[in-house]
TIVO-2410 file (N, C-alpha, C; in nm, 3 decimals):
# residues 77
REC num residu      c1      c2      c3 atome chaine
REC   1      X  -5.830   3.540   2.546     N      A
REC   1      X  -5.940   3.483   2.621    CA      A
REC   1      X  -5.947   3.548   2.758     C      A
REC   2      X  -6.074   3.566   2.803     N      A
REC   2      X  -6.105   3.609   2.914    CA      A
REC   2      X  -6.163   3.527   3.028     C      A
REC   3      X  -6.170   3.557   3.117     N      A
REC   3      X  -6.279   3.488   3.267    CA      A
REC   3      X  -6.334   3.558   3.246     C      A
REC   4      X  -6.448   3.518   3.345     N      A
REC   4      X  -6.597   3.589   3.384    CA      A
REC   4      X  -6.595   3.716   3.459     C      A
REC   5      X  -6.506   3.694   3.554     N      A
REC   5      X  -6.480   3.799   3.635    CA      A
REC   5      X  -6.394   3.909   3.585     C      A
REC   6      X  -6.289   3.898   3.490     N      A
REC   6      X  -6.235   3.939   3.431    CA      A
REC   6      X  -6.308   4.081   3.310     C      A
REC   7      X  -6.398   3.962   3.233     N      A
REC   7      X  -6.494   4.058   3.162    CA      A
REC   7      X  -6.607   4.149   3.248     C      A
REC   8      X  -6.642   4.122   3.355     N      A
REC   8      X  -6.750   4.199   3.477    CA      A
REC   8      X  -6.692   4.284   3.481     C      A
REC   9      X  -6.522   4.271   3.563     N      A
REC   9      X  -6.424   4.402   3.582    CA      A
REC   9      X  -6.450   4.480   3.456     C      A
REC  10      X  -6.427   4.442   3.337     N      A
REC  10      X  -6.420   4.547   3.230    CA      A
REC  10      X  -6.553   4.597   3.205     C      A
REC  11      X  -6.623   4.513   3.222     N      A
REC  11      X  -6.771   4.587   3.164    CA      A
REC  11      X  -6.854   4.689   3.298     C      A
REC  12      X  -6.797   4.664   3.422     N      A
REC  12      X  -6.792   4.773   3.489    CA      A
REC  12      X  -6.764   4.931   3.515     C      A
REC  13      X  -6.576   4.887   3.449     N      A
REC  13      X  -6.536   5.018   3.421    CA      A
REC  13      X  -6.608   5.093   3.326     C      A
REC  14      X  -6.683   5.002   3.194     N      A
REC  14      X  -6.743   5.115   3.073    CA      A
REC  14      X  -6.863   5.148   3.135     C      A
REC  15      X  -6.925   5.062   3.211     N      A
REC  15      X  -7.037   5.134   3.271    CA      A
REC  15      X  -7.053   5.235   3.375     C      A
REC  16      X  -7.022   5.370   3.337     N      A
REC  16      X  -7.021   5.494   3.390    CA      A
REC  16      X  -7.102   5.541   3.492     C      A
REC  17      X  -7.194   5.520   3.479     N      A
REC  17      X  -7.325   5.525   3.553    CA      A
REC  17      X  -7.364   5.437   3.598     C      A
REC  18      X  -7.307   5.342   3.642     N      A
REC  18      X  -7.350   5.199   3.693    CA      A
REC  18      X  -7.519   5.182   3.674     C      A
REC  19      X  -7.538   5.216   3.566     N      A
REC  19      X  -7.681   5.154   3.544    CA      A
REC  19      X  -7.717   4.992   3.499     C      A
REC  20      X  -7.595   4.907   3.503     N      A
REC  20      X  -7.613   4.773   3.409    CA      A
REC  20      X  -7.582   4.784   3.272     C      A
REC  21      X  -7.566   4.921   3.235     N      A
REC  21      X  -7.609   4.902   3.113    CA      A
REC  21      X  -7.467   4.980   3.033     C      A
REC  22      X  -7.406   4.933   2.921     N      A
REC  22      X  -7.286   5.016   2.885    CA      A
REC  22      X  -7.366   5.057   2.681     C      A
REC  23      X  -7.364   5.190   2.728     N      A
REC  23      X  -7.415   5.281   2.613    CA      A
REC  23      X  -7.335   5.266   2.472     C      A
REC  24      X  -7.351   5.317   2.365     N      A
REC  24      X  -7.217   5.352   2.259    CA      A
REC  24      X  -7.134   5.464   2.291     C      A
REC  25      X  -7.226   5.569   2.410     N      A
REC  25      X  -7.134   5.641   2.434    CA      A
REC  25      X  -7.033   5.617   2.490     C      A
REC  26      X  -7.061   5.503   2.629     N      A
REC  26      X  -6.988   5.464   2.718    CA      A
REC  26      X  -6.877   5.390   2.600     C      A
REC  27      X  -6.838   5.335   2.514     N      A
REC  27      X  -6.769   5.259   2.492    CA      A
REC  27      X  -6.707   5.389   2.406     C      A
REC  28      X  -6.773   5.459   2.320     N      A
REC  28      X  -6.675   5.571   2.264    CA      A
REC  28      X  -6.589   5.643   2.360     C      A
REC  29      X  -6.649   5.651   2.456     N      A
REC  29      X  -6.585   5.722   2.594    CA      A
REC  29      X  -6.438   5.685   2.640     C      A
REC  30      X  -6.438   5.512   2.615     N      A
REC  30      X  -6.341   5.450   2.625    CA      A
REC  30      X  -6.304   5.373   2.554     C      A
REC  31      X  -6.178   5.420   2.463     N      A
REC  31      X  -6.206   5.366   2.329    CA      A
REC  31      X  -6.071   5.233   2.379     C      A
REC  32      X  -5.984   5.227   2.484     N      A
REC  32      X  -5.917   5.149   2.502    CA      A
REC  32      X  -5.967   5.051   2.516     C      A
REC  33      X  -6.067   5.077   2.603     N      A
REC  33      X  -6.181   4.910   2.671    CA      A
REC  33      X  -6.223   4.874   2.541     C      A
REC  34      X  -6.343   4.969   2.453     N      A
REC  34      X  -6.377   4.907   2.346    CA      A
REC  34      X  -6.308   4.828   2.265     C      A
REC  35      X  -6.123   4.842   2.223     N      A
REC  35      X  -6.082   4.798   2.145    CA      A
REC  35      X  -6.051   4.661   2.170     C      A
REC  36      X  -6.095   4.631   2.357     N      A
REC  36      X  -6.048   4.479   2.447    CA      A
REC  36      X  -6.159   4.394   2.394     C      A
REC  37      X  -6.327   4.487   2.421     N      A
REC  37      X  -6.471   4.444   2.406    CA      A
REC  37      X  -6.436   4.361   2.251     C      A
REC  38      X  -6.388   4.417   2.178     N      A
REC  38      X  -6.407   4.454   2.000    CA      A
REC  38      X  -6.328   4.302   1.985     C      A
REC  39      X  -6.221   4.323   2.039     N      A
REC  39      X  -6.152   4.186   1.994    CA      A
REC  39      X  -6.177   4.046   2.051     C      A
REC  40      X  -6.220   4.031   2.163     N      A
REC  40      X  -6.292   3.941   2.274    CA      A
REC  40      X  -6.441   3.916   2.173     C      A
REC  41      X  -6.500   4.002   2.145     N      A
REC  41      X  -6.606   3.976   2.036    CA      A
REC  41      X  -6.623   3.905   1.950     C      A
REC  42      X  -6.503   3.975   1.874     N      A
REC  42      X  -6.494   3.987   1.729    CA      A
REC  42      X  -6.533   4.048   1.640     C      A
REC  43      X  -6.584   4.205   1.723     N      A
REC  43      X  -6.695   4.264   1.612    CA      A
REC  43      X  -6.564   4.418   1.618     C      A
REC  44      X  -6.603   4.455   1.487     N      A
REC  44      X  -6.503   4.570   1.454    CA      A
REC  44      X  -6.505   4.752   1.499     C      A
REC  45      X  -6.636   4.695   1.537     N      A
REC  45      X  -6.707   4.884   1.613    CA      A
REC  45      X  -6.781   4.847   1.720     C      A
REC  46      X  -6.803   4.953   1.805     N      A
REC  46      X  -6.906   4.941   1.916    CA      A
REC  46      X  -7.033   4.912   1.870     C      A
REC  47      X  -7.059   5.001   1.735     N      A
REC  47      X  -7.161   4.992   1.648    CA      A
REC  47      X  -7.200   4.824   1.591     C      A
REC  48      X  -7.073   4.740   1.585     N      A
REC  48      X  -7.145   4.610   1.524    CA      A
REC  48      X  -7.149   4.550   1.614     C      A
REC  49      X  -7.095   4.574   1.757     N      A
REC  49      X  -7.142   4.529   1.882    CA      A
REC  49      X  -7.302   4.515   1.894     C      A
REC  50      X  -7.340   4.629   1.883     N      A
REC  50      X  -7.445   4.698   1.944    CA      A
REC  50      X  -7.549   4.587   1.807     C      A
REC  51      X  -7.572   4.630   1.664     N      A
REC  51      X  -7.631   4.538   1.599    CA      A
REC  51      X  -7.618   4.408   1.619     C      A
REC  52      X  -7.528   4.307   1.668     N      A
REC  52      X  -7.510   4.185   1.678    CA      A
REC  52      X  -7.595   4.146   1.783     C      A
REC  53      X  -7.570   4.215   1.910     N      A
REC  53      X  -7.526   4.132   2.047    CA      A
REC  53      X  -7.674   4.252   2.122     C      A
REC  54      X  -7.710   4.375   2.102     N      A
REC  54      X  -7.853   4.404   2.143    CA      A
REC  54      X  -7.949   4.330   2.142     C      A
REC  55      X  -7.985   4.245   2.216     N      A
REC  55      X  -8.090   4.135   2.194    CA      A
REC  55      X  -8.225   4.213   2.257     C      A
REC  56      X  -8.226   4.319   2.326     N      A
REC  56      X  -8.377   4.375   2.357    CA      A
REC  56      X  -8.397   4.499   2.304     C      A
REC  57      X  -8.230   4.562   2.246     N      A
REC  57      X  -8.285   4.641   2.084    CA      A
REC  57      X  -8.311   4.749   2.200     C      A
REC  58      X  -8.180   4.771   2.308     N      A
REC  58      X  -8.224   4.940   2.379    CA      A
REC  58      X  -8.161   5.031   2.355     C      A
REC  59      X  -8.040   4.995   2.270     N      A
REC  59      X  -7.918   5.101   2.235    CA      A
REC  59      X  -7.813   5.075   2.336     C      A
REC  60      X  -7.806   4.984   2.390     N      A
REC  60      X  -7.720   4.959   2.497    CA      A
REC  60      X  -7.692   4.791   2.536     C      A
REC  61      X  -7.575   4.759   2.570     N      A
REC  61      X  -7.542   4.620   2.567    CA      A
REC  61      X  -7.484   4.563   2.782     C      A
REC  62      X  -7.587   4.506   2.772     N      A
REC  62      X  -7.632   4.456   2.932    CA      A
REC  62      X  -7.479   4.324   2.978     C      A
REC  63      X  -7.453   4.309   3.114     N      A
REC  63      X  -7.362   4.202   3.096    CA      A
REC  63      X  -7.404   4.108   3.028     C      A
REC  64      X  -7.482   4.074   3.037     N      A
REC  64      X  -7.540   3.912   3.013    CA      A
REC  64      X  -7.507   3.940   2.863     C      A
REC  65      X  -7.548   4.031   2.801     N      A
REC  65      X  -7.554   4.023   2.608    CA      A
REC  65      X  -7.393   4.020   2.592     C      A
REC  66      X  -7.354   4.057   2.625     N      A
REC  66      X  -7.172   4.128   2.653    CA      A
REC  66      X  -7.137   3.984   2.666     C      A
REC  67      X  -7.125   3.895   2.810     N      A
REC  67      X  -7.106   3.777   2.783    CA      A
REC  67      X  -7.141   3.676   2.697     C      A
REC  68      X  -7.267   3.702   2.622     N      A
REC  68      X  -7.309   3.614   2.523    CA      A
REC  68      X  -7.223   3.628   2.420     C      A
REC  69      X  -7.200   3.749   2.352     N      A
REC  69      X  -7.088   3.753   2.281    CA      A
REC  69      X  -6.978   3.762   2.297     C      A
REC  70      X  -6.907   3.736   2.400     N      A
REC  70      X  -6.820   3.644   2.445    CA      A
REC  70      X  -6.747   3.509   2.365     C      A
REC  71      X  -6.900   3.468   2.450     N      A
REC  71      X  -6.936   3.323   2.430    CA      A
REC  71      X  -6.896   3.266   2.293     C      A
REC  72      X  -6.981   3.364   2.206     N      A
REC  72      X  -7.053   3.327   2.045    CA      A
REC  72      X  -6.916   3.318   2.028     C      A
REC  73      X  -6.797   3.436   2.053     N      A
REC  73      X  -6.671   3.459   2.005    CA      A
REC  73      X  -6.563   3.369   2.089     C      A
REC  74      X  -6.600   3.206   2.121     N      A
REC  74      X  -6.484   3.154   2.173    CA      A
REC  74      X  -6.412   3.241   2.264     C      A
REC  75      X  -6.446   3.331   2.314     N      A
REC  75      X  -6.319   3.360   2.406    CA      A
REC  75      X  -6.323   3.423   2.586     C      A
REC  76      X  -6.441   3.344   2.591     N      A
REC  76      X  -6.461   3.361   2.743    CA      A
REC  76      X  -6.406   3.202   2.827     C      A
REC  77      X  -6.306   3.163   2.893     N      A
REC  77      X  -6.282   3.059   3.018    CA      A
REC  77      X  -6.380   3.026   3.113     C      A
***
C-alpha cells in the first residue's frame, strides 16, 4: 500500500518530461517503477495499465487515472 504523496513521488519520477503525463514509453523506460505501478494496480503490463485506467484514451496515464487505479486496486492510504 501506498500514500498519496508517495505515489505523486513515483509518478513524477516516470514522468520524464514533466508533462503530467507518463507515456508507455516512460514506464518501459523504467521498468523498476513500472513493476511498483503494476503491482499497486494490479495490472500485469504497462500495456493493461494503459487499457484499464486511460479514461480519455491519449496513450498516456495522467495522475489522477494513476490514482484511480490505485484506488480500484485497494492499495492507496
Amino acid at each position: 500500500m501506498t500514500t498519496q504523496q508517495e505515489l505523486q513521488s513515483l509518478f513524477n519520477k516516470l514522468d520524464r518530461d514533466q508533462d503530467g503525463k507518463v507515456s508507455i514509453n516512460d514506464l518501459f523506460l523504467s521498468p523498476g517503477l513500472s513493476a511498483i505501478i503494476s503491482s499497486e494496480t494490479n495490472t500485469s503490463s504497462p500495456q493493461e495499465l494503459l487499457v484499464q485506467y486511460d479514461s480519455d484514451k491519449d496513450g498516456s496515464i495522467t495522475f489522477e487515472e494513476l490514482k484511480e487505479a490505485v484506488e480500484k486496486a485497494n492499495n492507496l492510504n
